[in-house]
N, C-alpha and C positions, 0 to 999 in steps of 0.2 A: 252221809250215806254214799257207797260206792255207786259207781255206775252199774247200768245192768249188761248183759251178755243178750245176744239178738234174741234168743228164745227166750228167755223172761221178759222182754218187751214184747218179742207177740202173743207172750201167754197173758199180758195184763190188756192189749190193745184190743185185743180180737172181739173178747168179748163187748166190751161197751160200745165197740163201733157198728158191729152187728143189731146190736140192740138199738140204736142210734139210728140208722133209717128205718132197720126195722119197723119201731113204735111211732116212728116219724109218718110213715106211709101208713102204718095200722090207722092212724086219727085222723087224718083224711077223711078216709073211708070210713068212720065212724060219726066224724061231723056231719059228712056227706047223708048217708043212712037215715042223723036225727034230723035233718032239715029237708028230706023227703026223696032221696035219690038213692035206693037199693041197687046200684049197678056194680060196687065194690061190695057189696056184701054176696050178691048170687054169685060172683066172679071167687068168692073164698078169699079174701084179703083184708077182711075187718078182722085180722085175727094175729098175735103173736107168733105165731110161727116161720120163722126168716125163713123156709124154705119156699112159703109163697112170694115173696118180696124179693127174693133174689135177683140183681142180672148181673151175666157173667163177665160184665165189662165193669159195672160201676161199685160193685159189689167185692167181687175177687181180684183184676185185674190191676185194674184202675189205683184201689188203698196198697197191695202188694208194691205197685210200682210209684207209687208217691211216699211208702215207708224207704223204700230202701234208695230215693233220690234224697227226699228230705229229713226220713227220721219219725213223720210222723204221718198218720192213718187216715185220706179222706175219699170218700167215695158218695155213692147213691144206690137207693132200691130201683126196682120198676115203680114206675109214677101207678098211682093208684088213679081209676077209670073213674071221673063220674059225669054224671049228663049232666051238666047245668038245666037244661029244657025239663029233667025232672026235680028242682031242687024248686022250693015255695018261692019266693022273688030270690029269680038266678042272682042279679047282681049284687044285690046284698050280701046272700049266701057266698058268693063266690069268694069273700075276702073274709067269713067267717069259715069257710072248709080251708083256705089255706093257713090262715092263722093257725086252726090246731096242729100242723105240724110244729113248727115252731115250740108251741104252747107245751107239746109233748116233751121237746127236748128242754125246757125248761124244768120240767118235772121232774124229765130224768137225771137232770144236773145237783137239782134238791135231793133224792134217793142216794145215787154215789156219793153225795156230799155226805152224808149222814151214814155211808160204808166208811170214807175216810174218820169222821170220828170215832165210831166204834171199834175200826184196826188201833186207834190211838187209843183207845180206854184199855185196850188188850195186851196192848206191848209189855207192860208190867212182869207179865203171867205166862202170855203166849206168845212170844215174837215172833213165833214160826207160822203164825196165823193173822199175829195183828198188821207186818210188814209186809205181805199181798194183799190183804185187805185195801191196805192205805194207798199201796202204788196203782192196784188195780182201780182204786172208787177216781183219784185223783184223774186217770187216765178218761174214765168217764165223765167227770162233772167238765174236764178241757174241750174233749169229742164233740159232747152236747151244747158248749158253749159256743164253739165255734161253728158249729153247723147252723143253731139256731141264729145266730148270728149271721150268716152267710143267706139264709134262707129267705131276711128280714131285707134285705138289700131291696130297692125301688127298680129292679131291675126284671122284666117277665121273660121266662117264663121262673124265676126265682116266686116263691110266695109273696116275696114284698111288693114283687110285681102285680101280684092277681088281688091284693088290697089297695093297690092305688088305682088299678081299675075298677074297683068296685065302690069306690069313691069320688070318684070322676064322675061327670056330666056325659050324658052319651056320646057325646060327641068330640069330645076330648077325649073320652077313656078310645074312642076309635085308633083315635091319633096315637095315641101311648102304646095300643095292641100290637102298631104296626113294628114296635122294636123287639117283639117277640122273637122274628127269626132272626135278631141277630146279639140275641140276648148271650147268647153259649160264648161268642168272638167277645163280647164288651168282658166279660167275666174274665175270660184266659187274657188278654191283654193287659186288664189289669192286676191279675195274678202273675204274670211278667214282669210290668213293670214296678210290682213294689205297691201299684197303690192299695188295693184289695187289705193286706195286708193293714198299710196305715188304717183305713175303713175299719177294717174290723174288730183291732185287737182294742180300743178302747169300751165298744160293748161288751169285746167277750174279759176283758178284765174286770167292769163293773157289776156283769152277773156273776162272775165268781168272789166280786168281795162281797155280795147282797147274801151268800150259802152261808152254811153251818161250815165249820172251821176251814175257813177260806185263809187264814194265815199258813196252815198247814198246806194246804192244797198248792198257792205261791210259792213256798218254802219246796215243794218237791218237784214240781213242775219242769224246773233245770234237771231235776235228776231222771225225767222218765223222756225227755227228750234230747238229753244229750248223748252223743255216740255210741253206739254199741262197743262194749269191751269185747274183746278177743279170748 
C-alpha cells in the first residue's frame, strides 16, 4: 500500500484521537458519578461530546504539533473534576476512577479493531470504503493503545499514579504524592531520552496482538506512520 499524502493522515488521525481523550475523560466522570461524586456530571462532562473536553493546548496544539515533528497524534482533554471528599472510601475509589480511563481506551482499541476487520471483509466489493475503514480503525486501535498505555505508567499525576496511591499505606501513598509536581518533568525527560518509548511500546504491542485482526493492524501500522507523500 502506498503512503498516504498529509490530508489523508489527518483525515484518518483526527477522528480516533478526539475520541481517544474524549471517552478517556467521559469515564472518569462516569466511574466518578457511580461511586458517589456528581461533580463532573453537574459540570456537563460525563458526556461524549469533545466540545466539552476540549483544551486548546492539549487537545489542538499540542497533537497539531507532535504530528508534524513526529508523524504521529498525542495530546490530552481537560482533566475531568471530581471530589475525592465525595466519593464512598476516597482511596479506593480513587484508583478505581482512574483506571476507567485507561479501561476506556482499551475498549476503544477493541471497537476500531473490529472497524479494521470489517474495511478487510469489504475490500472485495468496496475498496473505496473498506481501505478507510482499515487505515482509519488501525489509526485508532494504535492512539488508544498508546494512550492507555501511557496512562498506566506509576508515575502521578498519570492514572497509574493515582492506582498506586490508592494501594499504598497512608503513609507511604504520602510520600509517592509528593512526586506529583514533578510528574509532567519525569514524563518529558524520558520522552527525550528514548526511555518512555522503550516502557511503552511492549504494552502497547501486546494489547494490539490480544484485538481482532491484529496481524492486519501490524501490517499497516508502517503505513499510517510513515512520511507524508507530497
Amino acid at each position: 500500500m502506498e503512503g498516504l499524502s498529509l490530508i489523508q493522515k489527518l483525515a484518518i488521525f483526527v477522528l480516533p484521537m478526539i475520541f481517544a481523550i474524549t471517552v478517556h475523560e467521559a469515564a472518569h466522570g462516569w466511574m466518578a458519578k457511580r461511586l458517589g461524586d456528581k461533580t463532573a456530571e453537574m459540570l456537563g462532562r460525563v458526556t461524549l461530546n469533545p466540545i466539552k473536553h476540549i483544551d486548546p493546548v492539549g487537545t489542538i496544539l499540542v497533537p497539531l504539533g507532535a504530528y508534524l515533528l513526529t508523524g504521529f497524534m498525542f495530546g490530552w482533554a481537560k482533566p475531568v473534576p471530581v471530589n475525592w471528599n465525595n466519593l464512598r472510601q476516597p482511596k479506593r475509589d480513587m484508583g478505581l476512577v482512574a483506571l476507567a480511563g485507561p479501561g476506556a481506551n482499551l475498549l476503544m482499541a477493541l471497537i476500531w479493531a473490529m472497524m479494521v476487520y470489517a474495511g478487510a471483509l469489504s475490500l472485495q466489493h468496496f475498496e473505496w470504503l473498506g481501505v478507510p475503514l482499515m487505515l482509519m480503525g488501525v489509526a485508532g486501535v494504535l492512539i488508544n493503545a498508546v494512550l492507555m498505555a501511557l496512562n498506566l505508567m506509576p508515575i502521578p499525576p498519570l492514572d497509574g499514579g493515582r492506582v498506586v496511591y490508592s494501594l499504598l499505606p497512608p503513609k507511604q501513598a504520602q510520600i509517592f504524592s509528593r512526586l506529583e509536581a514533578y510528574g509532567l518533568f519525569i514524563v518529558l525527560i524520558m520522552l527525550v531520552t528514548g526511555i518512555l518509548g522503550f516502557l511503552l511500546w511492549p504494552l502497547v504491542g501486546l494489547t494490539i496482538k490480544i484485538l481482532p485482526a491484529s496481524d492486519l493492524v501490524t501490517q499497516l501500522i508502517p503505513v499510517i506512520l510513515s512520511p507524508a507523500r507530497s
